[in-house]
C-alpha positions as CSV (number, residue, x, y, z in Angstrom):
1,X,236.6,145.4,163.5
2,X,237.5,142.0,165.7
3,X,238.8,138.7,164.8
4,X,237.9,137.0,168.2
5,X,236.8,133.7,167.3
6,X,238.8,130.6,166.1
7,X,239.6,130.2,162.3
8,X,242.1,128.8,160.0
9,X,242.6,130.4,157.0
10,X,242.9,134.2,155.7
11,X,239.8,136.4,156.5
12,X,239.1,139.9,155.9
13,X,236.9,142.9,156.7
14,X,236.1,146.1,156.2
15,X,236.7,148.4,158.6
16,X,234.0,150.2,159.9
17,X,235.9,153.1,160.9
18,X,234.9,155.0,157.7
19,X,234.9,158.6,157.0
20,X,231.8,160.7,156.7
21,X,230.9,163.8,154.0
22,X,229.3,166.8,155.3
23,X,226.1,166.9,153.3
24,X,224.4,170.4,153.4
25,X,220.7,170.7,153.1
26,X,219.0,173.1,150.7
27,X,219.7,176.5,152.0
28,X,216.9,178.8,149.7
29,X,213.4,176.7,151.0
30,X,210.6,179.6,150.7
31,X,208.1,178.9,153.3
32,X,204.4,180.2,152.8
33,X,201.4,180.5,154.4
34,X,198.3,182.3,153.4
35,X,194.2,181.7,152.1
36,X,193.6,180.1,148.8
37,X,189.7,179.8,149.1
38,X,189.2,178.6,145.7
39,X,191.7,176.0,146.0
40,X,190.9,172.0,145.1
41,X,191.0,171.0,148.3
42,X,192.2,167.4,147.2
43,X,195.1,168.5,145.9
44,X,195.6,171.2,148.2
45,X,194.4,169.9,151.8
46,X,194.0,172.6,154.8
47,X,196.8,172.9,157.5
48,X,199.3,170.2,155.0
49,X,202.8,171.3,154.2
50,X,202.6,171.3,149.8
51,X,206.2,171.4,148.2
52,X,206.6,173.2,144.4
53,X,209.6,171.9,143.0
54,X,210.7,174.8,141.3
55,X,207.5,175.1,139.2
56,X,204.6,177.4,139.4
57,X,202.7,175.2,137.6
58,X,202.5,172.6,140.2
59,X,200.4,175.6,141.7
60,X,197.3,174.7,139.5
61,X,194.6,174.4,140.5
62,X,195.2,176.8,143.7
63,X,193.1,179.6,142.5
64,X,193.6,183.6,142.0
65,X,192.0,184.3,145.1
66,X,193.5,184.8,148.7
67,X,196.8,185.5,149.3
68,X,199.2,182.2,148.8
69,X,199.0,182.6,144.9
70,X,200.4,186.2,145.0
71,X,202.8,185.1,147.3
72,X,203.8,182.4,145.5
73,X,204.2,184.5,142.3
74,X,205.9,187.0,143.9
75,X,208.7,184.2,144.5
76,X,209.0,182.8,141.3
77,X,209.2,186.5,139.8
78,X,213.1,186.0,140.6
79,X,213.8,182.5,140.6
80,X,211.7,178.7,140.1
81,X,212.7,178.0,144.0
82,X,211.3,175.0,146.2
83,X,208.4,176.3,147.9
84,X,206.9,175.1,150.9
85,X,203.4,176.5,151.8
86,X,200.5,176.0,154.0
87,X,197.0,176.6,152.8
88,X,194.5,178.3,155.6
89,X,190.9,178.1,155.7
90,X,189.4,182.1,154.7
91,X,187.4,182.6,157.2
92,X,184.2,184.5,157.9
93,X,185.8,188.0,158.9
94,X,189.1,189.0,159.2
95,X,189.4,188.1,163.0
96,X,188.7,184.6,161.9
97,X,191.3,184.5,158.8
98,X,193.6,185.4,161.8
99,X,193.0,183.2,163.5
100,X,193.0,180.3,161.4
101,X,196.1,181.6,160.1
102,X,198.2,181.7,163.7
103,X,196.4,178.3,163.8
104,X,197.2,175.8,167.4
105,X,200.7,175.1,168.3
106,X,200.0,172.0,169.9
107,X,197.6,170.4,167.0
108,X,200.7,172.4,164.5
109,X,198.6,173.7,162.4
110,X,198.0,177.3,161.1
111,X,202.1,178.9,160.7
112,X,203.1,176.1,163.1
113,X,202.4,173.7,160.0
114,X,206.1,174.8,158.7
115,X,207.1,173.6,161.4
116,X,206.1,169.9,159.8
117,X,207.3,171.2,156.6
118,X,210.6,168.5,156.4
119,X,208.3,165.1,158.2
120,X,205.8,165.9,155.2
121,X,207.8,167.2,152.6
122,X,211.4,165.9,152.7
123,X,212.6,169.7,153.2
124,X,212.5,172.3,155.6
125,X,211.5,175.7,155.0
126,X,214.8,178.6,155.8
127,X,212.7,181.6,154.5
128,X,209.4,182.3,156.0
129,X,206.8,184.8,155.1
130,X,203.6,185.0,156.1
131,X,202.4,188.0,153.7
132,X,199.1,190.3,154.3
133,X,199.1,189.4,157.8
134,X,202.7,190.5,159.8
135,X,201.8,194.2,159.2
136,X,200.3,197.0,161.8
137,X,200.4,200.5,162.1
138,X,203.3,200.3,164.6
139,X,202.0,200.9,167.8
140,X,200.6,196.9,168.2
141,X,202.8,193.8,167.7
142,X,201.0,191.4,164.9
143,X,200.6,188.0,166.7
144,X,201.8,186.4,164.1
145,X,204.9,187.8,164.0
146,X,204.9,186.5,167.6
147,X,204.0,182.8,166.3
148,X,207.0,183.3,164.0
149,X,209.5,184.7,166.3
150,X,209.3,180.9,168.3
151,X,208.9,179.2,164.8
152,X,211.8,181.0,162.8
153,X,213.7,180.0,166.3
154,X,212.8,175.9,165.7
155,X,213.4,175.7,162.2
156,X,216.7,177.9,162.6
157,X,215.3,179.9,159.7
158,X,215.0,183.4,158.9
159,X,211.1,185.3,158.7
160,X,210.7,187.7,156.7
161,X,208.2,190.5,157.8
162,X,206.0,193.6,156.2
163,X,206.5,196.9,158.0
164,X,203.4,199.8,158.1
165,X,204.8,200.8,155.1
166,X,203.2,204.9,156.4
167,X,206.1,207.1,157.3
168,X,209.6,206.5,158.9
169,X,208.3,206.7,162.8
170,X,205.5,204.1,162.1
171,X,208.0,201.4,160.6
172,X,210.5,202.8,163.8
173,X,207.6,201.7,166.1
174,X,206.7,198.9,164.6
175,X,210.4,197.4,165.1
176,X,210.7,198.4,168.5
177,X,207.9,195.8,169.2
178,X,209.9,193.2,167.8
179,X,213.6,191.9,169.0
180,X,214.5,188.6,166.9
181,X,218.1,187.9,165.4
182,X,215.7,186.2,162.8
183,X,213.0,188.4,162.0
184,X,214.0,190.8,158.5
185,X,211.6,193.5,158.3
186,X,210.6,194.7,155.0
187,X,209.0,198.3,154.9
188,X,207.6,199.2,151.4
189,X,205.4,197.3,149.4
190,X,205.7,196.6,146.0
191,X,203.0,198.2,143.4
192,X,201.1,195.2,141.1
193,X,199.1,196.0,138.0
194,X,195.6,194.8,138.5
195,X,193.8,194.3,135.1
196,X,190.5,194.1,136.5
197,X,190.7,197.6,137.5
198,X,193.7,199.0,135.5
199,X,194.9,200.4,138.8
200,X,198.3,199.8,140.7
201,X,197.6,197.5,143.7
202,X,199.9,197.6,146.6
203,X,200.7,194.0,148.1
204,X,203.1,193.1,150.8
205,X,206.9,192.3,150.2
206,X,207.8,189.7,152.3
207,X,207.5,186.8,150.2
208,X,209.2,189.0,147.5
209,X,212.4,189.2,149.0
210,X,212.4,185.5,150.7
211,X,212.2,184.9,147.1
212,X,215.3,187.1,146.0
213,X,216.6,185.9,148.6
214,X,216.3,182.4,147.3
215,X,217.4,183.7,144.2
216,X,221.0,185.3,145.6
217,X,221.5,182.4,147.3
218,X,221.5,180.3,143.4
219,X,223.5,183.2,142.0
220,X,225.8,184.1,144.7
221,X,225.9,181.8,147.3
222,X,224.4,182.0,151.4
223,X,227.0,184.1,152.2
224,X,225.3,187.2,150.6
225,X,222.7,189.4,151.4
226,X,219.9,190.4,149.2
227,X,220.4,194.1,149.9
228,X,221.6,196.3,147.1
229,X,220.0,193.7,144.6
230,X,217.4,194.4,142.1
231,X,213.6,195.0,143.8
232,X,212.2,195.3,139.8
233,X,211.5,191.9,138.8
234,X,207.5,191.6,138.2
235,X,206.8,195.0,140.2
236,X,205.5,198.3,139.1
237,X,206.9,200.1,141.3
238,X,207.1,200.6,145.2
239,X,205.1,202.4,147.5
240,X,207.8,203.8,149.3
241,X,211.5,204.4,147.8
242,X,213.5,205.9,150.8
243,X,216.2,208.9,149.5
244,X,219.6,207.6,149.8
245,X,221.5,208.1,152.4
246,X,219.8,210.2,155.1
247,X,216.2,208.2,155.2
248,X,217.7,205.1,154.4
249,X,220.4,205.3,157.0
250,X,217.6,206.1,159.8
251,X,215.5,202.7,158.6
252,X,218.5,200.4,158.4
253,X,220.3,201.3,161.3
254,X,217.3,200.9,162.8
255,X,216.9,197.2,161.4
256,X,214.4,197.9,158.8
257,X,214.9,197.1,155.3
258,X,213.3,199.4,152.6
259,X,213.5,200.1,148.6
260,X,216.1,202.6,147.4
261,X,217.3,203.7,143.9
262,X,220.6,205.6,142.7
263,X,219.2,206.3,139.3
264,X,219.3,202.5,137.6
265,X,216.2,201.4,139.4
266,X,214.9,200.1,142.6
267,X,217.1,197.8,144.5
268,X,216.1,196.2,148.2
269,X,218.4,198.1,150.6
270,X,219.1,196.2,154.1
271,X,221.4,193.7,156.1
272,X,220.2,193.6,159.6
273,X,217.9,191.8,161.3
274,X,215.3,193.0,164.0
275,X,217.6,192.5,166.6
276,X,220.2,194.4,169.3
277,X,223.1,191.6,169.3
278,X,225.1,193.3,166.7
279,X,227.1,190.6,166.2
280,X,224.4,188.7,164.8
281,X,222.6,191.7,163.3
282,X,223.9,190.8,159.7
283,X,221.3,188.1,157.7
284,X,223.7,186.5,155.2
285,X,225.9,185.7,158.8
286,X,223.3,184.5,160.7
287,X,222.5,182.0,157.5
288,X,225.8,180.9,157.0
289,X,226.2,179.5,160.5
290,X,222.7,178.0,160.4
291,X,223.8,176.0,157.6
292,X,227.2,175.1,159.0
293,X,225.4,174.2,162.4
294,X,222.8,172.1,160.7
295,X,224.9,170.4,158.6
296,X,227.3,169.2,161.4
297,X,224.5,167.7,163.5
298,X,223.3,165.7,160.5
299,X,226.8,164.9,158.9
300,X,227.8,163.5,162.0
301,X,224.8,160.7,162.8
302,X,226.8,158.5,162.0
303,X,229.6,158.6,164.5
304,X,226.5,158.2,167.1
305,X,227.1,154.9,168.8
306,X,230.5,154.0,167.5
307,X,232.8,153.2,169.7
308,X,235.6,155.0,171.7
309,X,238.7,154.8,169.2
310,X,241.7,157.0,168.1
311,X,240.5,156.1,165.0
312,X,237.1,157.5,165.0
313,X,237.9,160.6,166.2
314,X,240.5,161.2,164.3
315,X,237.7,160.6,161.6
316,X,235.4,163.1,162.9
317,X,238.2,165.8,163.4
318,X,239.3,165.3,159.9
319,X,235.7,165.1,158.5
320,X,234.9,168.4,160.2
321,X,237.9,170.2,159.3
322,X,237.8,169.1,155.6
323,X,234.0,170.6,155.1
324,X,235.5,174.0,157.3
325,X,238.3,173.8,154.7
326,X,236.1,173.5,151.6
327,X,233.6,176.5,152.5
328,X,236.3,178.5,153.6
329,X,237.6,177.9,149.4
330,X,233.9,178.8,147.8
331,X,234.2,182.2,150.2
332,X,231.1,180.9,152.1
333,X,233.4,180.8,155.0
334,X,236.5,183.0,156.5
335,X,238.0,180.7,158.3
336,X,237.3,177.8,160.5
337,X,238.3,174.8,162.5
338,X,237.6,171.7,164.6
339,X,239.5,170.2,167.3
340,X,239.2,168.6,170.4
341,X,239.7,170.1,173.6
342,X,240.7,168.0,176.6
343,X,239.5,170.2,178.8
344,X,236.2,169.8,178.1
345,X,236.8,165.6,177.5
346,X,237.5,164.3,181.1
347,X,237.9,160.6,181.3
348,X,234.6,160.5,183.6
349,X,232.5,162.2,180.9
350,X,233.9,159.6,178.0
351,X,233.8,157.1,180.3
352,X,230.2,158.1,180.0
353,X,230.1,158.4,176.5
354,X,230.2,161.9,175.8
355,X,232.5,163.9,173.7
356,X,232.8,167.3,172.9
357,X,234.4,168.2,169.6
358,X,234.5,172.3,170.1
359,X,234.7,174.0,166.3
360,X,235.2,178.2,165.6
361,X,233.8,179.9,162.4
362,X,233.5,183.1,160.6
363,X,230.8,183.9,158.0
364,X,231.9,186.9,156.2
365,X,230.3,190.2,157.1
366,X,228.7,192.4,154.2
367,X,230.8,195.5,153.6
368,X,227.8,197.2,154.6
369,X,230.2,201.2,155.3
370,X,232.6,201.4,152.4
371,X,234.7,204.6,153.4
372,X,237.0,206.4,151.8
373,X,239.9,209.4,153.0
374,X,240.5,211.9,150.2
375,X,243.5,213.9,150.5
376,X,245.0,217.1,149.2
377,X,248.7,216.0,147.3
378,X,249.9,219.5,146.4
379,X,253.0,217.7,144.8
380,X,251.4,216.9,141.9
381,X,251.8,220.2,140.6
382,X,255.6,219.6,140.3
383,X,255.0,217.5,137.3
384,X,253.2,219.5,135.9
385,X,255.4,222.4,136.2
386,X,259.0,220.6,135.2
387,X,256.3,219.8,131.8
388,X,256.0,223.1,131.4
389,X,259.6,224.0,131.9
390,X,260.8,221.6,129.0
391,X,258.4,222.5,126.7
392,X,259.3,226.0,127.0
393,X,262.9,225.0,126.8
């Protein structure tokens, strides 16, 4: 704000040193992609991101047939989530399907149409699943689990994956092909009824828990994990329920995810993702500082061009540490802050104009090994016997 030229009078302006709010973008956007070959093709283009806003029925009109309706069913079986899918031309074999489905990187079409998922529809997918075609029998690496290793990477998302869903050594395998600190591997499938047949269908389970996912995010909040949630909602049953704890212990600490059930149904039973950094192995910490991260790059636009002033950084500090503040009150966050270290601000490098505003955080882990120490306390018994004593007195 200047007052450089010549005036008589009183004159006023507003500052334009003004605060900013960290805004946070939706954190539960379902990505999809899969064949719908019965699909109006108007309404439902080829290789176009489509966004359902928390209706199924703006899925008219898609068909029965391929595999994006069942996915997107399988979502809305926990909770009417935004949706962000990619329809794929069905091609003449399977090899074909594939490959229209893995699509061109450079043209973005295929699974790298997510990637356009915010330019087309205003949001960007966080949970990606590409059900019927991320599964193997272990020994091979699907390729598109390859496309989504780079694309879960870009969108700072997390993809959700179906294991060989055969015994414990095929879904170890198939994990050892894979090493992503974004890739959640899912190894059961869930059971469908299929009324043309009366039989019990087994389809994939990787848009089934993006979609719980989706839905512990509404209920709970980012900072939780799906695992030990209810796997019951619009399923038969599972293909394979692992006994708790020996079988489930080998999958998850081998960063699968699988079904279990203590006796009150099936819940989904998994925190880490496909990954060796254990510090990042957990999902719900991973998400949490991918929505921190995103948020400050957007909140902080803004401040982009302004100039050098104590004033505006003293806004951005106070900005930063406010929103650090507030998540660390809803429990999304431990702890957190933002300062500014001089170190890494020389007067060459703001001369420049850069700055470096350095920030810590700490998502809270899921108390994934509650353990307890039981003891012997032969003392109790003297109680009991000074009871006895004035009874008998």
């Amino acid at each position: 704000m200047t007052f450089l030229t010549q005036h008589h009078g009183t004159r006023l302006k507003e500052s334009k040193e003004t605060p900013v709010l960290v805004k946070y973008a939706p954190t539960a956007v379902v990505g999809l992609v899969g064949t719908a070959p019965d699909a109006d093709p108007d309404k439902f283009p080829l290789n176009k991101p489509i966004l359902l806003k928390g209706r199924i029925s703006e899925a008219a009109g898609l068909g029965d047939s391929g595999t994006l309706m069942d996915a997107i069913k399988s979502v809305f079986y926990h909770i009417g989530a935004y949706v962000v899918f990619v329809r794929v031309a069905e091609g003449a074999d399977a090899t074909e399907t594939l490959a229209n489905v893995l699509g061109d990187a450079a043209l973005k079409t295929g699974v790298h149409a997510l990637l356009r998922g915010k330019a087309v529809t205003g949001l960007a997918p966080t949970l990606l699943a590409v059900p019927g075609f991320t599964s193997s029998d272990g020994q091979s690496k699907p390729p598109v689990v390859s496309a989504l290793e780079s694309i879960v990477e870009e969108l700072e998302a997390i993809g959700f994956v179906d294991g060989p869903d055969l015994d414990d050594a095929a879904a170890i395998a198939y994990r050892q092909q894979i090493n992503s600190g974004r890739i959640m591997i899912v190894d059961s499938k869930r059971l469908e009824y299929d009324a043309a047949s009366g039989e019990l269908i087994p389809m994939p389970a990787s848009s089934y828990a993006a979609g719980l996912q989706a839905w512990v995010d509404e209920e709970y909040g980012p900072q939780w994990s799906l695992s030990n949630k209810p796997a019951s909602k619009g399923v038969e049953g599972w293909t394979r329920v692992a006994d708790y704890p020996k079988q489930s212990n080998l999958l998850n600490f081998n960063q699968i995810s699988t079904i279990v059930n203590h006796g009150d149904g099936p819940v989904f039973w998994g925190n880490r993702l496909a990954t060796g950094d254990d510090i990042w192995a957990f999902i719900s910490v991973r998400r949490v500082a991918d929505i921190v991260n995103k948020a400050v790059r957007r909140s902080f636009l803004p401040f982009v061009d302004r100039p050098f002033s104590t004033g505006n950084v003293k806004l951005m500090l106070e900005a930063g540490n406010a929103a650090l503040r507030s998540l660390k009150a809803q429990g999304v966050l431990i702890g957190g802050k933002m300062w500014l270290d001089p170190e890494q601000n020389t007067p060459e490098d703001m001369a420049a104009g850069k700055i470096t505003l350095s920030f810590d955080l700490e998502p809270p882990a899921p108390m994934e090994d509650v353990r307890f120490m039981a003891h012997r306390n032969i003392e109790y018994y003297l109680p009991l016997t000074q009871s006895a004593l004035k009874s008998a007195a």
